[in-house]
VOLO-279730 format. One record per residue (C-alpha): residue number from 1; residue in one letter; y, z negated, x negated. Coordinates in steps of 0.5 Angstrom, whole numbers, plus 500, padded with zeros to 3 digits. Each point is the difference from the previous one (the first is absolute). Layout:
N
nr; rest; py; pz; px
NUM; a; Y; Z; X
...
This chain:
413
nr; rest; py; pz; px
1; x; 531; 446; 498
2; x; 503; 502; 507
3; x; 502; 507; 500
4; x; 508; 501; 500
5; x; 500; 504; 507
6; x; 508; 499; 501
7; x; 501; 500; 507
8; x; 505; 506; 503
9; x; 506; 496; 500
10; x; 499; 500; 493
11; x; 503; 508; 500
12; x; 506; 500; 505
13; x; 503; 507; 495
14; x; 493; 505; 503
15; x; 498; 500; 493
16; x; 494; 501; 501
17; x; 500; 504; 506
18; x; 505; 504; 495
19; x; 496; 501; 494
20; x; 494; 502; 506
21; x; 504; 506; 502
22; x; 503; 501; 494
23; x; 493; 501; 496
24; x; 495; 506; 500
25; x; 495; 496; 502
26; x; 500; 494; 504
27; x; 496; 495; 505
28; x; 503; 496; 505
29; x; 498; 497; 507
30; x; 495; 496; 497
31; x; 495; 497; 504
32; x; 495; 494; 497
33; x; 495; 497; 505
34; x; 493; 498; 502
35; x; 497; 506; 502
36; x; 505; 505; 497
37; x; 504; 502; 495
38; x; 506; 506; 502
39; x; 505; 503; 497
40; x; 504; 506; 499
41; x; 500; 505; 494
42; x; 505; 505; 498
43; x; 499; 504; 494
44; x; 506; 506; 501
45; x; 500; 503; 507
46; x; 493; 497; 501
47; x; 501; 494; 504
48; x; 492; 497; 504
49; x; 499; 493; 503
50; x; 493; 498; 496
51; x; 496; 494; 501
52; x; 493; 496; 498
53; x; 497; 497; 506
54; x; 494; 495; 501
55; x; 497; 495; 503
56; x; 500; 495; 493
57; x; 506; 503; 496
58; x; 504; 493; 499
59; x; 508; 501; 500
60; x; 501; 503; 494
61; x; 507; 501; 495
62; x; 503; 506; 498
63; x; 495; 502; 494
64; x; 496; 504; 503
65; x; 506; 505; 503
66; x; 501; 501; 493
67; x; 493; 502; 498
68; x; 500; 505; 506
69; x; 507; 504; 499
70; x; 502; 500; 493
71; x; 495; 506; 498
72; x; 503; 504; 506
73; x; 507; 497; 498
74; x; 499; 504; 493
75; x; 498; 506; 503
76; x; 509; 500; 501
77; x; 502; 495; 494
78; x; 507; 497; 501
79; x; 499; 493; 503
80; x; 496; 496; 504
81; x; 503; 494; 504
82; x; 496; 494; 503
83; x; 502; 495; 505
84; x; 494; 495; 499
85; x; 500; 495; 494
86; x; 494; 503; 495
87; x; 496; 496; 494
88; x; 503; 500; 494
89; x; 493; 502; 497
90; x; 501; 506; 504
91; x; 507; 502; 499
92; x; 498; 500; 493
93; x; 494; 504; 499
94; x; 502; 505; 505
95; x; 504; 503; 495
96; x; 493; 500; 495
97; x; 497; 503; 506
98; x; 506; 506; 501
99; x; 499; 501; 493
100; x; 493; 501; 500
101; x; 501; 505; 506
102; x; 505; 504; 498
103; x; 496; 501; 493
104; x; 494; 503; 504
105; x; 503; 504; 505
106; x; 503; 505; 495
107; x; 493; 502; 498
108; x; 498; 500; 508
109; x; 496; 507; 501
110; x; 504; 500; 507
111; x; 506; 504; 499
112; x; 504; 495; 502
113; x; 506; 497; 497
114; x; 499; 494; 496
115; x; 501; 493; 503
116; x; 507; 497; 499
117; x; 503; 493; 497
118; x; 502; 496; 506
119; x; 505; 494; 499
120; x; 497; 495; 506
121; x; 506; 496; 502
122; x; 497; 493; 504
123; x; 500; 492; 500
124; x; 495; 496; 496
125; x; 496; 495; 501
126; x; 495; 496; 496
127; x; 495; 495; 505
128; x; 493; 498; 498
129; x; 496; 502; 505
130; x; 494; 494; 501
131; x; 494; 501; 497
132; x; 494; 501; 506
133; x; 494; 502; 494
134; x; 500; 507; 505
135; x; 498; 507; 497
136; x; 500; 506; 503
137; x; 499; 508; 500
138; x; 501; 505; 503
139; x; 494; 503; 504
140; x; 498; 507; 502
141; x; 493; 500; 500
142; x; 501; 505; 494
143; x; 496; 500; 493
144; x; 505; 497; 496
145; x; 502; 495; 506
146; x; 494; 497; 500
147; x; 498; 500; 493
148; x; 507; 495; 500
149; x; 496; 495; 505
150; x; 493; 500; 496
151; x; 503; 499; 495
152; x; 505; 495; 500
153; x; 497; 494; 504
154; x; 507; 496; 500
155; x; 501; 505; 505
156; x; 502; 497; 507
157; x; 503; 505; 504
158; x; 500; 507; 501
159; x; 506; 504; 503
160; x; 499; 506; 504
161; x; 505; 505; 500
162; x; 502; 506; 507
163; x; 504; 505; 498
164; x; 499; 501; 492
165; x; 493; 505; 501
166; x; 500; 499; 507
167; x; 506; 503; 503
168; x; 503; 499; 506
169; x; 501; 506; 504
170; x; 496; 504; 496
171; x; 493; 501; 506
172; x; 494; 501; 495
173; x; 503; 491; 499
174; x; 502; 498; 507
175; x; 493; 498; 501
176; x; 497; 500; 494
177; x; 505; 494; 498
178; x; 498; 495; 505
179; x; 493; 501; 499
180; x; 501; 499; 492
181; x; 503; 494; 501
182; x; 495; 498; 504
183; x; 494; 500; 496
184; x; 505; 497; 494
185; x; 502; 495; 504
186; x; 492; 498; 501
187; x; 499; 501; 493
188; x; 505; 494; 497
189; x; 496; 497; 506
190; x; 493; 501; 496
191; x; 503; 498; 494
192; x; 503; 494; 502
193; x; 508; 503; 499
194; x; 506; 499; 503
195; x; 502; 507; 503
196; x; 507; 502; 501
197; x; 503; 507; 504
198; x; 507; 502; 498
199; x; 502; 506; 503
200; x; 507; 504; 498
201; x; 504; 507; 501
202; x; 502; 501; 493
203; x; 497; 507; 499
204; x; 505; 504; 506
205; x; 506; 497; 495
206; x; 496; 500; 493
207; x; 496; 507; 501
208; x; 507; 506; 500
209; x; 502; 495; 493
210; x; 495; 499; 496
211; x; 493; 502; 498
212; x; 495; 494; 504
213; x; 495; 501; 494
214; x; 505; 497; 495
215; x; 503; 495; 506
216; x; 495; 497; 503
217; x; 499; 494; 495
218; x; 507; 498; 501
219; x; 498; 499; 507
220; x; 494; 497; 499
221; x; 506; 495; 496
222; x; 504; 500; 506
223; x; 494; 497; 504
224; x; 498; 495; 495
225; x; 506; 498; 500
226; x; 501; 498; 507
227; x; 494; 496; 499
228; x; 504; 497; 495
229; x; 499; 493; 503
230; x; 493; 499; 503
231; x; 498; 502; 492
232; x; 500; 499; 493
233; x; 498; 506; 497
234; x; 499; 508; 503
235; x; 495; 505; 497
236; x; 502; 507; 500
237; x; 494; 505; 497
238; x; 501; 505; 496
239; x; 497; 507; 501
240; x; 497; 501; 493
241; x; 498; 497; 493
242; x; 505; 497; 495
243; x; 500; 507; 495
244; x; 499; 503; 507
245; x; 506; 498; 504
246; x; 506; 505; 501
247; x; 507; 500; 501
248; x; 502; 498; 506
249; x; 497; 496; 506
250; x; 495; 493; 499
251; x; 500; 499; 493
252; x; 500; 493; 495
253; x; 508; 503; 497
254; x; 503; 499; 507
255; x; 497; 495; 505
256; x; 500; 494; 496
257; x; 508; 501; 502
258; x; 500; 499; 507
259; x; 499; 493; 498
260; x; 504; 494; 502
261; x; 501; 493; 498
262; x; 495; 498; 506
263; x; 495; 506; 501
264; x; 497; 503; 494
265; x; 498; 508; 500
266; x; 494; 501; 496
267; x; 497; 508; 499
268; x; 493; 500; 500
269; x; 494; 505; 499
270; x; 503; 503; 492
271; x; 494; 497; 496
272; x; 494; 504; 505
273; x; 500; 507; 501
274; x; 498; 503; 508
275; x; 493; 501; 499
276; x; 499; 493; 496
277; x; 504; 498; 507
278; x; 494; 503; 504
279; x; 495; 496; 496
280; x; 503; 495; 502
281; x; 501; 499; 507
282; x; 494; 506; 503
283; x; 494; 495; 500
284; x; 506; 496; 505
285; x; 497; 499; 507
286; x; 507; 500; 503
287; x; 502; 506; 495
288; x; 495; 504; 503
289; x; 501; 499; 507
290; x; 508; 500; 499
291; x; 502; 505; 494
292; x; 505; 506; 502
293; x; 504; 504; 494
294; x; 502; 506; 505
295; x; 508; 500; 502
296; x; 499; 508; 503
297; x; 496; 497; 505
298; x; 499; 506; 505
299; x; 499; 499; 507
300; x; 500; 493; 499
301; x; 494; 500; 495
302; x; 499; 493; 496
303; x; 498; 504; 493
304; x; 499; 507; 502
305; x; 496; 502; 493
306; x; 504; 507; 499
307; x; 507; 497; 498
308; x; 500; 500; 492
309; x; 501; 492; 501
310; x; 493; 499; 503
311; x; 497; 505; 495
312; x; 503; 497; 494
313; x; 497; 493; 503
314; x; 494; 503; 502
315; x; 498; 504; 494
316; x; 502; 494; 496
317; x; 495; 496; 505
318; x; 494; 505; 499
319; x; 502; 501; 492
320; x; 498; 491; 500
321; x; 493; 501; 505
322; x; 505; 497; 505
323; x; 502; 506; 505
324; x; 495; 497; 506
325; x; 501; 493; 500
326; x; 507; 502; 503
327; x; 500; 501; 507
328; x; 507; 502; 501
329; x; 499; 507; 497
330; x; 496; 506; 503
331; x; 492; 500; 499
332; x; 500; 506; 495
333; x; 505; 501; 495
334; x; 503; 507; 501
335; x; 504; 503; 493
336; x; 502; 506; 504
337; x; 507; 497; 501
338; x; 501; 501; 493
339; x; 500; 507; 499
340; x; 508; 502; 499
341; x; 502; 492; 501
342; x; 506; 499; 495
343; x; 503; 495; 498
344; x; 507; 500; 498
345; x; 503; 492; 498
346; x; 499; 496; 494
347; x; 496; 494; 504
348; x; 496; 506; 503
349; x; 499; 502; 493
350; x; 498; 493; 497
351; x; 494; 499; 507
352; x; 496; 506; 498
353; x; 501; 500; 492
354; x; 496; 493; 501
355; x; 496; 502; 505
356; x; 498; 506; 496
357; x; 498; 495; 493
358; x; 496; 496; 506
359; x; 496; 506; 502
360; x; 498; 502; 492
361; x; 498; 493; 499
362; x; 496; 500; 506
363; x; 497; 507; 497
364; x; 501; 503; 506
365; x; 502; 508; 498
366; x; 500; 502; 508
367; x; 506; 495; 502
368; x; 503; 501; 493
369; x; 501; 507; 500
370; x; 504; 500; 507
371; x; 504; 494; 498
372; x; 502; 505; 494
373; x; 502; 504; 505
374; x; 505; 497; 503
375; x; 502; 496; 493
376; x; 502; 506; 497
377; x; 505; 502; 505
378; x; 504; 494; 500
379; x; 500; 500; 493
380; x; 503; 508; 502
381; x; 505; 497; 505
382; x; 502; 495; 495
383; x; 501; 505; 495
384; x; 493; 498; 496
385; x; 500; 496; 494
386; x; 505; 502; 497
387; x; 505; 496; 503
388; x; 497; 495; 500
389; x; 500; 501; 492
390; x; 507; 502; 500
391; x; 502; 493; 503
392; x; 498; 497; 495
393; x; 501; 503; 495
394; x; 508; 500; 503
395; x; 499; 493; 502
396; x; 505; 494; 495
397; x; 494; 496; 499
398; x; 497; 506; 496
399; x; 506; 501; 496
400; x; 500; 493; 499
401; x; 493; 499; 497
402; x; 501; 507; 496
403; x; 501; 495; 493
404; x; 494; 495; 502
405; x; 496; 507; 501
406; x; 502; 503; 494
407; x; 498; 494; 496
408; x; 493; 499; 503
409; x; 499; 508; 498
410; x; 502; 498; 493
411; x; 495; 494; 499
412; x; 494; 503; 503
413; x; 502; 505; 495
């Protein structure tokens, strides 16, 4: 079915212009075109123009403006109004995603105010996309990135975004982002996959609203939704295991929601943990040659080895008798660095503790105990186990099983 785009005559009143002006949140000057899609946020008195560019990005519809302002929109709550008509699928999902957002950002250890609902004023559309057989995932070159493409052989394309880790203006980025893109660009090659480059300056307008690490995934959205008619299924990596995965960024509860009657949206990474990752990808020549955690990066390094990123990958690395066959990381592994790093984010949190399970299985008490270390002060910054504990048992799911528990207690009785 065609998309009801009406046309502008269709509006002679400025309703729309009207209900832009009136929202607390708006996007309008939509622009959709090969090689780009722009357009101009306000949330409050923020107002920037973004945009996605790249070489292969096709003219693409409304959807991904959505994915990319409505976390940032709900930093203010109220309304946001949408000139582009947006999937029907979306528009009726968005909401289970502001719910779930809304319900994570209480417990959110960053002293902010939690999210707010926001009512989203736009046009709808139902159009099925043709169907191309074409599946991508994004591609930094990182663990779990890699783990996506060897494991998942349907893989036909991989997306390489700048400006998500790799900022532009930030110096240690500025020449470290061609060569990254570079060395990815030769790996589709050897692997035989098409590669795609997207570029965005979402971050200037994002970062003084909302925290990147509980956003990031829905740009990572926005950008598969741009690609929405060159594929038919989009795989966004979580960062952890099912029985791991935290409240806020990738996680199977959300990404699945950003799908369209014409793309589908898929998490993937919950059923593997980040070391059964490593496993599976250390042997890979191209990982060998290509890997790079690293996001600090300073003075243009490609893996520094010092940031907690490259010692929570290397530890892990050496923990599997993997350490040596990455060429990306320095020689020696230096725990050093370790001494006084803290942690202070659930997600941080959740890296260590299972590197630390890792580097116990692995019987290797001279990584573990420093592993420890830095566990125990996250657990410190987050207010220990007893919160967690005090969560759960405040938590509606555990008042509601009380009866189910209590009859369990009786029978083992």
């Amino acid at each position: 079915m065609a998309a009801d785009r009406a046309p502008a005559a269709a509006d002679p009143e400025g309703t729309a212009e009207r209900m832009s002006s009136e929202a607390a949140s708006a996007v309008t000057g939509l622009r959709a075109e090969a090689g780009e899609l722009s357009f101009t946020a306000r949330v409050g008195e923020r107002s920037e123009r973004l945009w996605f560019r790249g070489e292969t990005l096709p003219a693409a519809s409304a959807d991904a403006v959505l994915a990319t302002v409505l976390m940032p929109a709900m930093t203010r709550g109220g309304g946001l109004a949408i000139e582009g008509p947006l999937s029907a699928r979306l528009l009726r999902n968005q909401l289970e995603f502001q719910a779930l957002q809304r319900s994570w950002s209480a417990r959110w250890p960053f002293g902010l105010p939690p999210l707010q609902e926001v009512a989203v004023s736009a046009p709808s559309r139902v159009a099925a996309a043709p169907r191309s057989g074409r599946v991508a995932t994004f591609f930094s070159g990182g663990v779990d990135s890699w783990a996506t493409v060897l494991a998942n052989p349907e893989v036909t394309d991989l997306v390489f975004a700048r400006g998500l880790d790799l900022v532009p203006g930030w110096p240690q980025h500025e020449r470290l982002a061609g060569e990254v893109e570079a060395r990815l660009r030769e790996a589709a090659g050897d692997l035989g996959l098409r590669f795609h480059a997207v570029e965005t300056n979402v971050r200037s307008f994002s970062d003084p609203l909302v925290r990147w690490e509980t956003y990031a995934a829905s740009v990572l959205a926005a950008i598969a939704l741009a690609f929405e008619p060159l594929f038919d299924r989009v795989l966004i990596a979580s960062d952890l295991e099912f029985d791991r995965q935290v409240e806020l960024g990738a996680a199977w509860l959300v990404d699945h929601l950003w799908s369209t009657e014409g793309l589908e949206i898929a998490d993937w990474g919950g059923r593997f943990n980040r070391t059964e990752r490593l496993r599976l990808i250390a042997d890979h020549p191209v990982v060998q040659r290509t890997l790079r955690v690293c996001w600090q990066n300073p003075g243009g390094a490609y893996n520094c080895g010092r940031c907690g990123k490259c010692l929570l990958t290397m530890i892990a690395l050496e923990a599997i008798g993997a350490r040596e066959k990455i060429a990306t990381f320095p020689a020696e592994l230096d725990l050093r660095p370790l001494e006084g790093y803290e942690i202070s984010t659930p997600l941080q949190v959740a890296f260590w503790e299972e590197l630390l399970e890792a580097t116990r299985q692995a019987r290797r008490e001279d990584l573990a105990a420093p592993v420890a270390a830095v566990v125990e002060t996250g657990h410190r910054a987050l207010g220990g186990p007893e919160r967690e504990l005090r969560r759960v048992l405040n938590s509606s799911s555990w008042r509601l099983t009380a009866p189910l528990r209590r009859l369990g207690s009786l029978r083992r009785r």
